[in-house]
C-alpha positions as CSV (number, residue, x, y, z in Angstrom):
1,X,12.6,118.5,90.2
2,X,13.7,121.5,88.1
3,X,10.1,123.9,87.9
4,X,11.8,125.5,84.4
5,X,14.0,123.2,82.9
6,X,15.3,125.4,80.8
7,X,17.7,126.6,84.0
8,X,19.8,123.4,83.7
9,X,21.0,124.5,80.2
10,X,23.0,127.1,81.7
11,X,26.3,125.3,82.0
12,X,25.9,124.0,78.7
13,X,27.9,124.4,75.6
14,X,26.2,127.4,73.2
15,X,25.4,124.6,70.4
16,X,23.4,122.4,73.0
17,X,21.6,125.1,74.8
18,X,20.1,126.0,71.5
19,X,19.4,122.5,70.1
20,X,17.7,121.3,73.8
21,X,14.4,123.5,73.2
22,X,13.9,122.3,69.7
23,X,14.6,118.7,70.8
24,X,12.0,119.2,73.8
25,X,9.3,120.3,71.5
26,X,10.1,117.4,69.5
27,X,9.7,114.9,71.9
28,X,6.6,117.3,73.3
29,X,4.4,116.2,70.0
30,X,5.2,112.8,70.3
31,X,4.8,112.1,73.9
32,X,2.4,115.0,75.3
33,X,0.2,113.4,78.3
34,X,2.2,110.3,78.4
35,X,3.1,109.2,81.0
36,X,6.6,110.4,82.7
37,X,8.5,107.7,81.6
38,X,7.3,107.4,78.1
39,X,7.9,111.4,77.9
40,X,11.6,111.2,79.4
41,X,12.2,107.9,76.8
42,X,10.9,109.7,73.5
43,X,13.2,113.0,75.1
44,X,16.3,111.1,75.3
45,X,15.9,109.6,72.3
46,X,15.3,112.7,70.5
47,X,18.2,114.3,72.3
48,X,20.5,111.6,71.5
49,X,19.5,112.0,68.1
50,X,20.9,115.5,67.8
51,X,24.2,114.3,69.3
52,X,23.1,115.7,72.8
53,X,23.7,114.1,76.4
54,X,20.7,112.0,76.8
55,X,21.7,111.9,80.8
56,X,21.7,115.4,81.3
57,X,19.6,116.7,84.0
58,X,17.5,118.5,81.7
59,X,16.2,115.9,80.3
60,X,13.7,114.5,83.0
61,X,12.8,117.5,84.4
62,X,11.6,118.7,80.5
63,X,10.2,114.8,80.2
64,X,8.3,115.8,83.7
65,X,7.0,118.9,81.8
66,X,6.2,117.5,78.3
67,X,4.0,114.5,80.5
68,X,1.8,116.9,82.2
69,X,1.2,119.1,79.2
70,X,-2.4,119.6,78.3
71,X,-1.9,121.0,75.1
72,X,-2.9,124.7,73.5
């Protein structure tokens, strides 16, 4: 799995390599210390949302992420 995530935006069009951060703190609030497949859900739903590929391989590495966030 991709340590930053944010790496796998580079081939991305401009438009989606902005809107993927925003997206990912989205899903982050809703689905912080879920567990991994809750997180990675709640991300592609949020992605797919904004008109983004929700099979993109951002997507579970950021859902990886958002589940073992602790918080501030």
């Amino acid at each position: 799995m991709e340590d930053d995530w944010r790496s796998l935006l580079a081939g991305l069009p401009l438009e989606q390599r902005l809107k993927a951060p925003a997206v990912s703190e989205l899903a982050r609030d809703r689905a912080m210390r879920r567990p991994p497949e809750t997180a990675a859900a709640t991300l592609r739903a949020a992605a797919a949302a904004e008109g983004l590929d929700a099979g993109h391989d951002w997507i579970p590495a950021a859902a990886a992420r958002i589940s073992a966030d602790t918080g501030p």
